[in-house]
One Martini backbone bead per residue (centre of mass of N, CA, C, O) as a GRO file, in nm:
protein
  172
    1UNK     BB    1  -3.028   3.763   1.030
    2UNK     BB    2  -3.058   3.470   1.048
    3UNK     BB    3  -3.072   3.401   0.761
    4UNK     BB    4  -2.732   3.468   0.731
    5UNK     BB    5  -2.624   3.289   0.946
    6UNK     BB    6  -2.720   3.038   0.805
    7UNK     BB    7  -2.585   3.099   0.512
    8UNK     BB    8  -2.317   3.069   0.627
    9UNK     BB    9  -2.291   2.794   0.751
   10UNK     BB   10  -2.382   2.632   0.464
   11UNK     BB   11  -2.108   2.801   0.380
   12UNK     BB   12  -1.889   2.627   0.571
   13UNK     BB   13  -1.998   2.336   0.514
   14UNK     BB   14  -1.902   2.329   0.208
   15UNK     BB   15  -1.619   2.403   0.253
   16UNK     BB   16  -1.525   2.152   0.372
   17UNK     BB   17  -1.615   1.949   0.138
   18UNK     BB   18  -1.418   2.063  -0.104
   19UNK     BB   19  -1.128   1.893  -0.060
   20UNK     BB   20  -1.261   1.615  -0.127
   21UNK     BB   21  -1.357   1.671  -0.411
   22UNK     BB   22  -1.031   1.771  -0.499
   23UNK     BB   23  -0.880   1.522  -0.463
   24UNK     BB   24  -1.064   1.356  -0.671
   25UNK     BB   25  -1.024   1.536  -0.908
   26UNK     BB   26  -0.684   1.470  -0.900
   27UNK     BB   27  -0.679   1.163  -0.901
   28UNK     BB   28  -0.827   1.151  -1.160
   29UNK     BB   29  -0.629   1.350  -1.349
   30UNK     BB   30  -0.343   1.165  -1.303
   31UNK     BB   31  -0.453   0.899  -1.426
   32UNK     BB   32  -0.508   1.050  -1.695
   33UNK     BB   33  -0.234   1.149  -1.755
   34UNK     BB   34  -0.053   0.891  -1.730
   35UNK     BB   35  -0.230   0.689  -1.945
   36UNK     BB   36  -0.137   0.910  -2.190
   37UNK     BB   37   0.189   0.905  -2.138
   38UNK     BB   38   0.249   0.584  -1.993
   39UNK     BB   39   0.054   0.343  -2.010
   40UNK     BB   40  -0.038   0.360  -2.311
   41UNK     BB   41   0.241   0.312  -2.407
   42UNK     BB   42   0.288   0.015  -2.248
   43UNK     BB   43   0.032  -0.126  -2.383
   44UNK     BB   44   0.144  -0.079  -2.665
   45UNK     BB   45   0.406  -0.221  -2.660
   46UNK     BB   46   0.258  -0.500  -2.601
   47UNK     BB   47   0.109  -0.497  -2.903
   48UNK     BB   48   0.326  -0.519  -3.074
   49UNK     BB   49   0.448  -0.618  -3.398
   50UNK     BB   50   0.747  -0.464  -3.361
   51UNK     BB   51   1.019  -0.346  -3.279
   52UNK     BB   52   0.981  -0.038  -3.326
   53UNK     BB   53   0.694   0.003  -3.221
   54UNK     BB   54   0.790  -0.062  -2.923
   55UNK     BB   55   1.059   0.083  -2.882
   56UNK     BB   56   0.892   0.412  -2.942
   57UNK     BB   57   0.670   0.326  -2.671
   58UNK     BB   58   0.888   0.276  -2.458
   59UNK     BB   59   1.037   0.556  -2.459
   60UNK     BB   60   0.790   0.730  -2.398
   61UNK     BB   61   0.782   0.619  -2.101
   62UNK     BB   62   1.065   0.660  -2.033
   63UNK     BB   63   1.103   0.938  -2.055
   64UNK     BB   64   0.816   1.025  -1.881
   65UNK     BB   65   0.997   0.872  -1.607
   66UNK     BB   66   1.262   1.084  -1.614
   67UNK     BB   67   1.066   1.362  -1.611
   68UNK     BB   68   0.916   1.301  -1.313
   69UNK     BB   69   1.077   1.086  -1.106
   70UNK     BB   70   1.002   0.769  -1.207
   71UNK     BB   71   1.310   0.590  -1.065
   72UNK     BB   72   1.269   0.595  -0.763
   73UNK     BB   73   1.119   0.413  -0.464
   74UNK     BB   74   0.780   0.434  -0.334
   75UNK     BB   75   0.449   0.435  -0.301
   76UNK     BB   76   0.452   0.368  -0.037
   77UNK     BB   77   0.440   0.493   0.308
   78UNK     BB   78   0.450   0.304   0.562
   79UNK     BB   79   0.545   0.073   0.367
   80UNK     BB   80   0.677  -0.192   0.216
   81UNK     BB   81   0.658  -0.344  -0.140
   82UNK     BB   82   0.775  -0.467  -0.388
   83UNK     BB   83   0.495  -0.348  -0.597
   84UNK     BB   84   0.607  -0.089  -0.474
   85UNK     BB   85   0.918  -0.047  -0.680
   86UNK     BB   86   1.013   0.196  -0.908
   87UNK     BB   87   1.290   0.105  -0.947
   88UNK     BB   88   1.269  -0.198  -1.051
   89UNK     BB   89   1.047  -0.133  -1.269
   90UNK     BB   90   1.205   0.079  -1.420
   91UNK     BB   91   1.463  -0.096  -1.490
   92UNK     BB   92   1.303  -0.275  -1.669
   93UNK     BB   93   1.229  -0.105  -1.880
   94UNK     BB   94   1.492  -0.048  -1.962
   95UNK     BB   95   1.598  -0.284  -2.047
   96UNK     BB   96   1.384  -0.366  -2.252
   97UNK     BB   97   1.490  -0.117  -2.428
   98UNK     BB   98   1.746  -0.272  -2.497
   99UNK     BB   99   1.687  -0.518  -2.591
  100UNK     BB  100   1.579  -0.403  -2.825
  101UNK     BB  101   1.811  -0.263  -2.952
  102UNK     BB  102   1.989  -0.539  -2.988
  103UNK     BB  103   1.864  -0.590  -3.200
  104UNK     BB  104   1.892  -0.694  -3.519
  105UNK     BB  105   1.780  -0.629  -3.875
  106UNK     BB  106   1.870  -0.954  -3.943
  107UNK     BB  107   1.681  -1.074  -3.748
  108UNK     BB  108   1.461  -1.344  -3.702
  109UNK     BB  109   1.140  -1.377  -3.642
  110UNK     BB  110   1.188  -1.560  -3.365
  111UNK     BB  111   1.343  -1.375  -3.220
  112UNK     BB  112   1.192  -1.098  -3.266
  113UNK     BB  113   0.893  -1.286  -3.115
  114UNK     BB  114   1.053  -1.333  -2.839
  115UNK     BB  115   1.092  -1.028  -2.750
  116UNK     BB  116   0.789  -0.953  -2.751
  117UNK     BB  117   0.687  -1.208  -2.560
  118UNK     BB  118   0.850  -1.061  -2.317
  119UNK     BB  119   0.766  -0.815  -2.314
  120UNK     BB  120   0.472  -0.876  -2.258
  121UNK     BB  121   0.551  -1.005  -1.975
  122UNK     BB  122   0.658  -0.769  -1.872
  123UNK     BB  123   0.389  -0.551  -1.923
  124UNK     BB  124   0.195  -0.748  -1.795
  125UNK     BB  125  -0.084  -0.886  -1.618
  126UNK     BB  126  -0.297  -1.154  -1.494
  127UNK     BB  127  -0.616  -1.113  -1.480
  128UNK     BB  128  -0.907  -1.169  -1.440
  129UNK     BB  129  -0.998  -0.899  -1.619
  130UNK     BB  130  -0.751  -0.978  -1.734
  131UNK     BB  131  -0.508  -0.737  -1.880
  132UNK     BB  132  -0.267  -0.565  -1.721
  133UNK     BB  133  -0.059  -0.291  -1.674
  134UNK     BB  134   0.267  -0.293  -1.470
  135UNK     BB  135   0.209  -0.108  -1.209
  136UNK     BB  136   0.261   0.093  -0.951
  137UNK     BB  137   0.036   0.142  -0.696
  138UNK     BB  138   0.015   0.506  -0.756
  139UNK     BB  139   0.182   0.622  -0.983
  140UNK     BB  140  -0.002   0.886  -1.048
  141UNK     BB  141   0.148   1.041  -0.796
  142UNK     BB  142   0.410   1.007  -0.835
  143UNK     BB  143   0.582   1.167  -0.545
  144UNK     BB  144   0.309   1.277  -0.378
  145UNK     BB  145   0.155   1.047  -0.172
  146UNK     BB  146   0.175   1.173   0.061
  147UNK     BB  147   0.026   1.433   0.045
  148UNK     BB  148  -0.231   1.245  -0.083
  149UNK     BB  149  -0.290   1.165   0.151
  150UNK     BB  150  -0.329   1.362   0.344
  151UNK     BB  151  -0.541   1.528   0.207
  152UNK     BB  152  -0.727   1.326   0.228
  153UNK     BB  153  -0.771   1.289   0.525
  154UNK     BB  154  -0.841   1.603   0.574
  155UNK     BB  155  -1.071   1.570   0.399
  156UNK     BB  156  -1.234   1.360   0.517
  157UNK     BB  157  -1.296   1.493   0.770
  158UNK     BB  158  -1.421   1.754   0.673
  159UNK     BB  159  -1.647   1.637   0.521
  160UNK     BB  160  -1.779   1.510   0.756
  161UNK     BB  161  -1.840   1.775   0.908
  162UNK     BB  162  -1.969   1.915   0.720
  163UNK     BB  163  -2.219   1.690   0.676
  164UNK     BB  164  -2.309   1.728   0.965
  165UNK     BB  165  -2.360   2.015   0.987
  166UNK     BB  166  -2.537   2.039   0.744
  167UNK     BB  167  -2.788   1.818   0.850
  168UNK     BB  168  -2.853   1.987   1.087
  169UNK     BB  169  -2.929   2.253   0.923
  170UNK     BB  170  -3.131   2.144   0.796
  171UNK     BB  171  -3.323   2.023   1.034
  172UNK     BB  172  -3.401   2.307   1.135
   0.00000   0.00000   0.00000
C-alpha cells in the first residue's frame, strides 16, 4: 500500500512539471511555424535580387500576417515600447510592398537596386551577431501573448512546486 502511495506522489509530482514543459514545446512550435511562414519570407524579400522576387515573398509574409490578425497592437503586455509596436511594423511592411509594386518595368537597373536597398534597409537589423530579419519581439505568439505570459508564469510555479516535491520524494 505504501509503494502504491508513493508512486502516485511521484505522478503527481510529475504532472505538475507537465504544463511548464508543454508551454516550451509550443513556444518552440509557433517560433518554428512562424519562420517557416513569415520570417524566412521576409529574409528572402530582403536578399532578392529582383523587384519580382521581393515582391512575391513580401506579399507572402504580407498575407500571412493579415491572415493570423498580425496587423495592430503590442507584443508587450505590461507597458508598451515602440519596437513592439505590431501596427507600425505591418503598415511599414505594407507600405514597402507598394512601393515594390510602383516600379515600373522599364525602369533603369539602378532605381531597381535603390528600391532593393531600402527594401533591405527595411527588413533587416544590424546586430553584433550580424542581420536579423525585423521583427517584433513576441511575434511569433501574437496575439496570444498575454495567454502565453499567463501559462509560463503557472507553468513555472508548478514545476517549482512538482521538482521540490520530487527532490523530497526521492531522498526518502
Amino acid at each position: 500500500m505504501e509503494s502504491s502511495k508513493r508512486l502516485l506522489f511521484l505522478l503527481l509530482c510529475l504532472l505538475f512539471c507537465l504544463p511548464f514543459g508543454v508551454w516550451t514545446v509550443a513556444r518552440s512550435v509557433s517560433a518554428i511555424l512562424y519562420e517557416r511562414d513569415c520570417g524566412g519570407h521576409l529574409k528572402r524579400a530582403a536578399d532578392a535580387n529582383t523587384i519580382e522576387l521581393a515582391d512575391q515573398e513580401l506579399a507572402i509574409a504580407v498575407r500571412y500576417l493579415e491572415a493570423n490578425r498580425m496587423t495592430e497592437g503590442y507584443t508587450s503586455i505590461v507597458y508598451t515600447v515602440p519596437s513592439e509596436d505590431v501596427g507600425f511594423w505591418y503598415r511599414n511592411l505594407k507600405a514597402s510592398l507598394e512601393e515594390l509594386r510602383k516600379i515600373p518595368s522599364d525602369a533603369s537597373q539602378l532605381e531597381k537596386s535603390n528600391v532593393l536597398l531600402k527594401l533591405r534597409q527595411t527588413l533587416l537589423d544590424h546586430k553584433g551577431s550580424g542581420e536579423e530579419v525585423t521583427n517584433p519581439v513576441g511575434i511569433s505568439v501574437f496575439p496570444h501573448n498575454t495567454l502565453y505570459m499567463i501559462w509560463a508564469v503557472v507553468g513555472l510555479i508548478l514545476f517549482i512546486v512538482g521538482a521540490i516535491c520530487l527532490l523530497a520524494a526521492l531522498q526518502e
